[in-house]
ZAMARGU-4260 file (C-alpha; in steps of 0.2 Angstrom, whole numbers, plus 5000, padded with zeros to 4 digits):
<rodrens>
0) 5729/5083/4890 | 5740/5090/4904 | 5745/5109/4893 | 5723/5111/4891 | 5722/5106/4909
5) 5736/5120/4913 | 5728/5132/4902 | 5711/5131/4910 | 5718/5131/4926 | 5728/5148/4923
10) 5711/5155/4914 | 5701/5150/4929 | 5716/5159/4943 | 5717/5174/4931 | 5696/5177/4934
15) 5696/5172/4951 | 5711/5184/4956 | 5719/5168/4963 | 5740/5170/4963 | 5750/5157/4958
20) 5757/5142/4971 | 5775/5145/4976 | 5787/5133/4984 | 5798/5137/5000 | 5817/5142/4994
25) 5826/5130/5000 | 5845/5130/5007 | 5861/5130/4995 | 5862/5111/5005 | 5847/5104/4998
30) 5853/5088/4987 | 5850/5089/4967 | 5840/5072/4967 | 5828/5082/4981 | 5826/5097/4967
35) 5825/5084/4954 | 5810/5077/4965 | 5803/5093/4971 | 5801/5099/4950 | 5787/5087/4945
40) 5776/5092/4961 | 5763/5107/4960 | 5756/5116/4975 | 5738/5113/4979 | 5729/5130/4976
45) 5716/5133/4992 | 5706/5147/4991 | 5688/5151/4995 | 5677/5159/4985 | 5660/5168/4983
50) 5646/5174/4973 | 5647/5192/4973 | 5636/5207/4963 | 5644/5218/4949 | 5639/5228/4937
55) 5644/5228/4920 | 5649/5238/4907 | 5630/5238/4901 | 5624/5245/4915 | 5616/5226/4921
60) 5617/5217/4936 | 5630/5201/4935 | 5636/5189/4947 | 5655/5186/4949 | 5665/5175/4958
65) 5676/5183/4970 | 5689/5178/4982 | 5688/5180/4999 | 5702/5170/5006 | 5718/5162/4999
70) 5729/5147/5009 | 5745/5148/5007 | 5748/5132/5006 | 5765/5129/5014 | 5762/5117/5018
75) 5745/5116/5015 | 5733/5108/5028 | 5737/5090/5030 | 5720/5086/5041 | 5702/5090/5038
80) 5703/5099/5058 | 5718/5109/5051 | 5705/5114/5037 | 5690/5118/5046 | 5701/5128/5058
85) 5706/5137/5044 | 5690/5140/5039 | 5683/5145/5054 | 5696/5159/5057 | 5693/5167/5040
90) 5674/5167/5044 | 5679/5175/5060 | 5688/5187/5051 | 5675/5191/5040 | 5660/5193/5049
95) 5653/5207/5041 | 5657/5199/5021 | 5650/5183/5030 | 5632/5192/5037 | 5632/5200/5020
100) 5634/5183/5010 | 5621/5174/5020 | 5609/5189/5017 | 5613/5188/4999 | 5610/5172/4998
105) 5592/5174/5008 | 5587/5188/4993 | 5594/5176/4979 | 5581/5162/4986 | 5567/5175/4986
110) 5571/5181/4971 | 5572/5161/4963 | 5555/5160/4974 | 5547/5174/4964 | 5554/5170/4949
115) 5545/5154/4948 | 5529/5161/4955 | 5530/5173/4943 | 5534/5160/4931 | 5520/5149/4939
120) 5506/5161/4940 | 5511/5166/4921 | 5507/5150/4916 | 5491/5147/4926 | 5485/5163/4920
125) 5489/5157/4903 | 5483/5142/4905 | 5464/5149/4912 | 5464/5162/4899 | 5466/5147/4884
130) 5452/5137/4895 | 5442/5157/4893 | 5444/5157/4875 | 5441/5139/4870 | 5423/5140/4880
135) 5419/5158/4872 | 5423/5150/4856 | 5411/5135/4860 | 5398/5148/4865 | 5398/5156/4849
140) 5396/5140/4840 | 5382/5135/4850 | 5376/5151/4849 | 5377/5151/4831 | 5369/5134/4829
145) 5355/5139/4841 | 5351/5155/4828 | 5352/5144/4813 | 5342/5131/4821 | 5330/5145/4825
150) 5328/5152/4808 | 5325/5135/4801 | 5311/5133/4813 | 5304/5149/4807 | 5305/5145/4791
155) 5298/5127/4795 | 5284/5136/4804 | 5279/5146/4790 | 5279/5130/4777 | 5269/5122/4793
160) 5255/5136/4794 | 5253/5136/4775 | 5253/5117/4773 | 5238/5116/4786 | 5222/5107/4781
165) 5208/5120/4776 | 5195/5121/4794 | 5179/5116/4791 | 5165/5128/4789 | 5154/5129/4805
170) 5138/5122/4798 | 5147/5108/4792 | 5146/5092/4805 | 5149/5077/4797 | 5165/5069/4798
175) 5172/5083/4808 | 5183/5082/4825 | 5185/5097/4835 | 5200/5096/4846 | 5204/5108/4862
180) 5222/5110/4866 | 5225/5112/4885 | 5243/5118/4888 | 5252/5118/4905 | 5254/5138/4906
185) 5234/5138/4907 | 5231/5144/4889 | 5219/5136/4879 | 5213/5134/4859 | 5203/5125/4848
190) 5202/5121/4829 | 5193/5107/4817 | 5198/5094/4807 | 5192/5082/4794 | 5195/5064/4801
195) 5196/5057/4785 | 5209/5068/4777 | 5218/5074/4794 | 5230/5065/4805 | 5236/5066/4821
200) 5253/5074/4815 | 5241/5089/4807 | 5239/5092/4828 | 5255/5092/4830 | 5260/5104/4812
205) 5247/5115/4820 | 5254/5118/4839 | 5270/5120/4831 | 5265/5132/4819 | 5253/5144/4828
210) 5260/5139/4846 | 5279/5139/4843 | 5282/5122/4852 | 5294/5111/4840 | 5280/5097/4835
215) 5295/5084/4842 | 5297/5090/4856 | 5278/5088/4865 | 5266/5075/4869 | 5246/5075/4869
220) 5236/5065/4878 | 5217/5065/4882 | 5209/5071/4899 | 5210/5056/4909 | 5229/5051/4903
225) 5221/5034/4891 | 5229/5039/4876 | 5245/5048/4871 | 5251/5053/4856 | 5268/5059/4847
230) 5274/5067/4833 | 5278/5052/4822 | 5292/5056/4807 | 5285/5054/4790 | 5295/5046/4775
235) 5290/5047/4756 | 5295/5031/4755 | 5284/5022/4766 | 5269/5027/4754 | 5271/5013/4744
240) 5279/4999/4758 | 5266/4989/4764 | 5268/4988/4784 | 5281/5002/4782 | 5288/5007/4798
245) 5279/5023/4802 | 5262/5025/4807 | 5253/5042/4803 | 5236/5041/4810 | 5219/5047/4802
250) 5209/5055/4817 | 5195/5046/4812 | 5207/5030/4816 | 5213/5039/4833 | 5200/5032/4844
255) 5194/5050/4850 | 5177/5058/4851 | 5170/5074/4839 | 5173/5085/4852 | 5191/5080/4861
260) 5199/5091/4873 | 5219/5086/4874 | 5233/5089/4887 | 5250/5098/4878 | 5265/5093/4888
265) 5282/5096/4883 | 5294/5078/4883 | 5308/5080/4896 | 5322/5070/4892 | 5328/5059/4907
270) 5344/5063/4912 | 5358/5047/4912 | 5357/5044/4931 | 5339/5045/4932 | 5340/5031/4915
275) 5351/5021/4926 | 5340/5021/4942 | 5325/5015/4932 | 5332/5001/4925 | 5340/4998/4942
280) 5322/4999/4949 | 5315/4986/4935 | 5329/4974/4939 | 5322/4974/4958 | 5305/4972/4951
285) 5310/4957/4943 | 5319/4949/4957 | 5305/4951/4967 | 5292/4944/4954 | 5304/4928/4953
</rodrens>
């Protein structure tokens, strides 16, 4: 409404500092229809105004609006040249305020500038030390798996070393397989076995118990590279399937000589590309056999 708009308008004069219009008195002469006119109208308020520093009764830093220059407005300017000469002769005026304003302005856009560094660089730094804390925590985790898993392997590894078939006496030669382990660090063993009552997985029990090379994790294979063996999973319940879909091997079923000396290499697990470039490599093979 028009009495909220006149309130707001005198709040915002009596903080700006801004006086009130006022109209040119005019001559006893003047004609009552001219007053009667001349009553409705409001002068335009022109006045220029800038943000200024203060300090408050706190003791804090504020900006205020403050007035630098009022038109009087009678009349006021009836052109936008009459308004820019104005203008230009109160900047002329005020050449020190105006050098002042414009180097305020320059420290107020530093100021934003560092304001949203320091904002930005709080962020990133937050940002890299949640990234920190989420792969610290992900390090303890794994290093906590890697000690459990550890521990079960030692545990594993004692069960393994107790559970080992008895070895043969030395006078004793029939039905007995001597095996010679040959590891890639140069180191070498040796130990018997019953063929009939031992399997290849009793190898394997026996690297990983006395050697400390998880069972799963290698792969034997005779001198000249014609067998090869793995650690092959053995389930309770496959005792009694017939065709059951592992295979524990006797030694005496193995196809090796009494006296077998066996290479122990560990199995490296083929990374996804070099996956991918083999089966690219067999698809070629193909194309070229058809």
């Amino acid at each position: 409404s028009e009495e909220n708009n006149s309130k707001d308008t005198e709040g915002a004069m009596k903080r700006l500092g801004v006086k009130p219009p006022t109209s040119r008195s005019k001559g006893a002469s003047s004609s009552s229809k001219k007053k009667k006119s001349a009553k409705g109208a409001v002068a335009p308020i022109l006045a220029i105004v800038h943000p200024s520093s203060a300090v408050d009764s706190s003791g804090k830093l504020r900006v205020v609006p403050r007035v630098l220059a009022q038109h009087h407005c009678r009349p006021p300017p009836s052109s936008p040249e009459t308004l820019i000469a104005w203008m230009t002769s109160i900047r002329k005026r005020h050449l020190r305020e105006y050098a002042r304003l414009q180097h305020a302005r320059k420290e107020m856009e530093l100021l934003r500038e560092r304001s949203e560094g320091y904002a930005s660089s709080m962020k990133e730094d937050k940002a890299r030390e949640e990234k920190e804390e989420r792969e610290l925590q992900l390090k303890r985790e794994e290093e906590e798996r890697e000690l459990k898993r550890k521990a079960e392997l030692e545990e594993r590894r004692k069960a393994l070393l107790e559970g080992l078939p008895e070895e043969p006496e030395a006078g004793i030669t029939e039905g007995i397989m001597t095996i010679a382990l040959r590891f890639g660090d140069g180191k070498r063993d040796q130990r018997r076995f019953v063929t009939g009552e031992s399997s290849v997985n009793d190898v394997f029990n026996w690297i990983d118990a006395v050697h400390g090379l998880e069972r799963e994790k290698v792969e034997l294979s005779t001198m000249n590279g014609a067998k090869k063996f793995v650690y092959v999973e053995e389930n309770e319940d496959d005792d009694d399937t017939e065709g059951g879909g592992n295979d524990v091997v006797l030694l005496e079923d193995a196809g090796l000589g009494k006296m077998t000396a066996l290479r122990v290499a560990e199995i490296v697990e083929a990374s996804p590309e070099e996956e991918g470039g083999s089966e690219d490599v067999e698809e070629e093979s193909e194309e070229e056999e058809e």
